[in-house]
N, C-alpha and C positions, 0 to 999 in steps of 0.2 A: 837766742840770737835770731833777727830775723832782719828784714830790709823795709822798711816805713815810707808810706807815698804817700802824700795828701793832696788828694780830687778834690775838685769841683763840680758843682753843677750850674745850667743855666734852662732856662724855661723847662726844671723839673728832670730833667736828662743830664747826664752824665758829660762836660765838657770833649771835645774830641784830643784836645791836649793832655787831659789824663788820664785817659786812657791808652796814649804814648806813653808816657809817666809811669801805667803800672806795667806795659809792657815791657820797659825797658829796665827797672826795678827785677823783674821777673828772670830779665837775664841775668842781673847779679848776682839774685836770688839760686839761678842754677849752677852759677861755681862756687858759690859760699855754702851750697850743699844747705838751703834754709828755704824760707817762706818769705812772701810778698803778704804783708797786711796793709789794706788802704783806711784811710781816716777820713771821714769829710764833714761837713759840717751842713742839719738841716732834713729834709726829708726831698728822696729820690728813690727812683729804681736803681738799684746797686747788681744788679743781676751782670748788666756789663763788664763790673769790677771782675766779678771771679772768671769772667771767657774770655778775660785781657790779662788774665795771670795770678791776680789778687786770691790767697786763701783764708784770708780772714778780712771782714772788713767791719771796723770800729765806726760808730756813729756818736761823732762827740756831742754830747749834752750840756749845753749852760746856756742859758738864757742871755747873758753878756754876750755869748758870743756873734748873737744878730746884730749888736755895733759894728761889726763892722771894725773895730778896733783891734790894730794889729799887734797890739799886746797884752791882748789876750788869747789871740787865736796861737800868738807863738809859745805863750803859757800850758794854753792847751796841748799843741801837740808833743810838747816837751814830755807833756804825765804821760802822754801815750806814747812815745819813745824809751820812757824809762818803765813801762810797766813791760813793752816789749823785747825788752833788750834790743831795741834796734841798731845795730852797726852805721846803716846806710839810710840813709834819710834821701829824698826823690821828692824836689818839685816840678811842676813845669815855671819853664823859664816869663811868667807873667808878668803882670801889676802886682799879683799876691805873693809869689814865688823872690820876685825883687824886694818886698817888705820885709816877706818873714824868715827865706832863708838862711841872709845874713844874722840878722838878729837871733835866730837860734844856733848858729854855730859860735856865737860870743859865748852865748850862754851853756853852750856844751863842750866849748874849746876844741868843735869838729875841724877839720881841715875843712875847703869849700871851693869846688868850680861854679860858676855861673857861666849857663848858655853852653852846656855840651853838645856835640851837632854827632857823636857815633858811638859806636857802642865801646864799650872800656872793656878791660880786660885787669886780669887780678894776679898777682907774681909775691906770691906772701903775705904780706901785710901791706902791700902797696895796693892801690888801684888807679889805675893810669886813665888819662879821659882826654879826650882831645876837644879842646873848640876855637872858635874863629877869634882870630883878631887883626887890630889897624885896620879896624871898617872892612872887617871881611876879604882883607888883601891876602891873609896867610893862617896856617894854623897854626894851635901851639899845643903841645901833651904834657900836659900834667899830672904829676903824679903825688896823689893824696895818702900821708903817712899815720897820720894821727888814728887813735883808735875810733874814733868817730868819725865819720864821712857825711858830706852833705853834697849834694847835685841838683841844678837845677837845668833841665833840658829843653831846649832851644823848640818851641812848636814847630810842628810839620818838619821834624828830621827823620823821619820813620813811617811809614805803613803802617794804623793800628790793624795788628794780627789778634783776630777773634777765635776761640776753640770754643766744645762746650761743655768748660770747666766752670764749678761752682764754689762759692765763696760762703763761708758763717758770717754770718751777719750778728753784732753782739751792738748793748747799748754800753757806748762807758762815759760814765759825769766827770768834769773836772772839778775842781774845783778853784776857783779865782779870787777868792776872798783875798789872799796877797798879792795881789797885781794893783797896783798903786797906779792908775791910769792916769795923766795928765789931760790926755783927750776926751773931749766932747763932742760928738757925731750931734751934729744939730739938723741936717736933709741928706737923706739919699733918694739920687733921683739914677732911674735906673734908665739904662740906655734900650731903646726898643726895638732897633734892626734884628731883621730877618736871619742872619750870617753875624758869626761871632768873627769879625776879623783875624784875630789870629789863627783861629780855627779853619780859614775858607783853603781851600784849595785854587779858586779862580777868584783875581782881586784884577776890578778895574778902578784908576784912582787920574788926579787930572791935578792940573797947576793953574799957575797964574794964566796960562798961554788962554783959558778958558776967559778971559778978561770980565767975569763977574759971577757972583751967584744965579743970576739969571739964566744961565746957560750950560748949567749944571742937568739938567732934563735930558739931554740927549745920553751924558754918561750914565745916568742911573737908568735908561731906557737900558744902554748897550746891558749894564752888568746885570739887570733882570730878564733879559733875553738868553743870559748867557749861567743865568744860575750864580752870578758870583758877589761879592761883597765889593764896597765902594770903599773907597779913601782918598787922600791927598796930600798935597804935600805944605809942608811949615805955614809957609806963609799964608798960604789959602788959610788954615785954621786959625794962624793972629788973627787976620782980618776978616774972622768970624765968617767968611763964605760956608764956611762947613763947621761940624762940629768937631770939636781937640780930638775925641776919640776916635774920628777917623784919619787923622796923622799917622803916616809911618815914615820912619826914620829914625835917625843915631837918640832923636831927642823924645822921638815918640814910640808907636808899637812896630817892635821887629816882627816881620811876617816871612816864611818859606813858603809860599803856594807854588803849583801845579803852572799855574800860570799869570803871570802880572801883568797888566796892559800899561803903559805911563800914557796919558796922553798930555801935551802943552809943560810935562816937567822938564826943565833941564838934566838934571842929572846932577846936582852939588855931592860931594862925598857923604855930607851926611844924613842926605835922602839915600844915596845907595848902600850903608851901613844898614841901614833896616829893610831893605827889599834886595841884596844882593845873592842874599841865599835860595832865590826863584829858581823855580826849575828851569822854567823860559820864559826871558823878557821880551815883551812888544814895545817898543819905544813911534809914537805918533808925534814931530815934530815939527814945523816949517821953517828952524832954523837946521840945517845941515852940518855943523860946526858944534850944535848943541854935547857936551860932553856924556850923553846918558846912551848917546849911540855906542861907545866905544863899551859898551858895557853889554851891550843888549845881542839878545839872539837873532832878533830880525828888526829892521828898520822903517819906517814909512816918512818920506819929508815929503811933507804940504801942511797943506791948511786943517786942522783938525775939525772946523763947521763944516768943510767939503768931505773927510774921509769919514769921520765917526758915525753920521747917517748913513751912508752906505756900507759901513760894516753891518750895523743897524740891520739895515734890509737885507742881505746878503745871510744872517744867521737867522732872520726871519724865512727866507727863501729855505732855506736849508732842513731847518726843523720841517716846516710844510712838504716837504719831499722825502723824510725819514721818519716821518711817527707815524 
């Protein structure tokens, strides 16, 4: 019996979401009286895996599996679920975690939360898990009965807590000869920012109020001043101002940071469905009435071309007097 987490990696390092993932595996791992094995796919430094919890970590082998093709990577961690006896299965709540979760607990007939935001607790054969819902208005506990469990955890819900514990590193091959794949992966084009959005702790993001890609320079001044990732909202990304994968929202990427700036966004619910889980909103408006105030921790109404330069300068000022 053991608890099964599958990491990622990005430019060669260890994702900062999964290494929530095996932390929080690690805790279920302590009342289940078992072990954390992680699985990931590719070559990395894994060293992180075992100071996050992790005591074995599996490096899947197959060549199919650089498609990219999410039915085979659900194939895959299945052999390694079932070679582990794994009870509890742990994704982070991604793109990847949205693909292959579900599709593996069809396939394992696990019970399944998607987007748990705390830590669960276990009463028998149950394990209960709480996560957000109605756009983050309320919460809801769940409580998972089947002999198989599957989780998928909300980014930035947790602290990664590091020790310095170490992990077996083993190789294990699948095999995929019966994965009858429909799909064809014909480009992948990889995205090349600085800051993994979901991963950032500090996200500054802007709307239409910004009235064109043109004037997108001042916000990626502020969020490189500021260490943080960019984004924005829906509409910005239809009308290609920006790139899709910097959307967050109910329809794009849910983010928890440290800190979010909006600046020119209103507020629609399903912008705040994906950024409501911030630790502290900065909302920059010059409508007053705009509805993302009534959400936000602190407020600013004006003109965003007048305040965002002077914030600009102001954490320029600041840094220059503290380093």
């Amino acid at each position: 019996m053991s608890v099964l987490v599958y990491t990622e990696t990005a430019k060669g390092k260890i994702k900062k979401s999964s290494l929530e993932a095996v932390n929080y595996g690690s805790r279920i791992a302590t009342q289940l009286n078992t072990s954390v094995t992680a699985v990931i796919v590719g070559d990395a430094d894994v060293a992180e895996l075992g100071k996050a919890g992790a005591k074995k970590v599996l490096k899947l082998k197959n060549d199919k599996l650089t498609s990219l093709d999410g039915m085979y990577l659900t194939a895959a961690i299945e052999q390694a679920a079932t070679a582990e006896n794994a009870t509890v299965i742990i994704f982070s709540h991604d793109f990847t975690g949205k693909e292959i979760a579900p599709r593996l607990a069809a396939k394992l007939k696990a019970g399944i939360v998607a987007g748990a935001v705390d830590n669960p607790t276990i009463s028998g054969d149950a394990l209960t898990v709480k996560k957000n819902v109605f756009s983050g208005k309320a919460t809801a506990v769940y409580a998972i009965n089947s002999a198989k469990k599957i989780i998928s955890l909300l980014p930035n819900s947790f602290p990664v807590e590091l020790t310095e514990g170490t992990a077996e590193v083993a190789d294990f091959a699948v095999n995929l000869d019966a994965v009858n794949s429909p799909i064809k992966v014909k480009e992948v084009k990889k995205v090349t920012t600085e800051l993994n959005l979901p991963d950032a702790e500090l996200v500054v993001s802007a709307g239409r109020g910004l009235k064109g890609p043109e004037n997108w320079g001042m916000v990626e001044e502020l969020a490189k001043e500021l260490g943080a990732a960019t984004a924005c909202s829906r509409p910005v990304a239809d009308m290609h101002w920006r790139p899709h994968h910097e959307h967050v929202g109910q329809t794009g990427v849910a983010i928890r940071p440290n800190l979010y700036i909006a600046i020119g966004i209103s507020g629609a619910i399903q912008h705040l469905a994906g950024v409501n889980g911030s630790k502290t909103i900065v909302v920059i408006n010059s409508d007053k009435e705009a509805p993302f105030f009534k959400s936000a921790d602190y407020g600013i109404v004006g003109d965003a071309f007048d305040i965002v330069p002077k914030l600009v300068a102001a954490v320029k000022n600041f840094k220059a007097n503290h380093n």
